[in-house]
N, C-alpha and C positions, 0 to 999 in steps of 0.2 A: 842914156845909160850912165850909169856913176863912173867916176876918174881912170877909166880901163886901161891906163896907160901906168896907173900907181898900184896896180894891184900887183906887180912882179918885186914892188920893194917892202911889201907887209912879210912881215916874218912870223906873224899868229894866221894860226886858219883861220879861213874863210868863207861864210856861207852866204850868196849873191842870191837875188829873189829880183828880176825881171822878166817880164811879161813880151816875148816879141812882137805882142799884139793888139798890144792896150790901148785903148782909143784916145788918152792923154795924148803917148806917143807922136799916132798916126796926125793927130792934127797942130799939136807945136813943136814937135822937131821935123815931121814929113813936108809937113802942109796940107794934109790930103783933109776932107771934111765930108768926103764920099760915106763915111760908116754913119749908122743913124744908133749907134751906140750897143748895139748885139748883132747886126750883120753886113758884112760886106758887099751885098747885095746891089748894091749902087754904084759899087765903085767899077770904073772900066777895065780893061785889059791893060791897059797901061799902070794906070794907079798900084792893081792888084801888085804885078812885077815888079814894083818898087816897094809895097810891102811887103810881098815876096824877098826882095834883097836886104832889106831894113830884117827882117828877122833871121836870116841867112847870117848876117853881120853878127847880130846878138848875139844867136846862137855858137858863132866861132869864140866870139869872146869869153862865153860863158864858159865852153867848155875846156880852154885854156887854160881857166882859175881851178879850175876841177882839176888840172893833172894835177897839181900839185898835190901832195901826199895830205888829208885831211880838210882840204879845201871839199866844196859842193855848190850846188846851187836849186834852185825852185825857178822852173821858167812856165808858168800856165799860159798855153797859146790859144787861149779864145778871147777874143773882144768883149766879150758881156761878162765872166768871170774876173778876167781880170780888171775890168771897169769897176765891178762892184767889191773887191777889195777896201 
């Protein structure tokens, strides 16, 4: 995710476009390499809950940037959409 911690001292809106589920993500910031690039079908019960949590995270973040008055965002949560971005 970009600098989530800078975004409360921009004073121009903002519109954030992250993917909680993108398979970039899941394999260099997770570690996970379970997805075969359109499904999660590989991945364990464990894996899954960590992706699970990793998009939980994003999701908070995002929608934080959102209250602000003119702020938004685009979060598409499927692995093979947002792969092919």
């Amino acid at each position: 995710m970009f600098a989530q911690y800078l975004y409360a001292f921009i004073k121009i809106p903002q519109f954030a476009i992250q993917s909680p589920y993108d398979v970039w993500s899941m394999s260099n910031i997770l570690g996970l390499y379970c997805h075969n690039g359109i499904s999660l079908a590989n991945c364990n019960d464990g894996q899954l809950k960590y992706i699970e949590a990793y998009h939980a995270n994003t999701s908070a973040v995002l929608k934080a940037i959102a209250k602000r008055q003119g702020n938004g965002y685009w979060a598409p949560s499927c692995a093979f959409h947002a792969n092919s971005l």
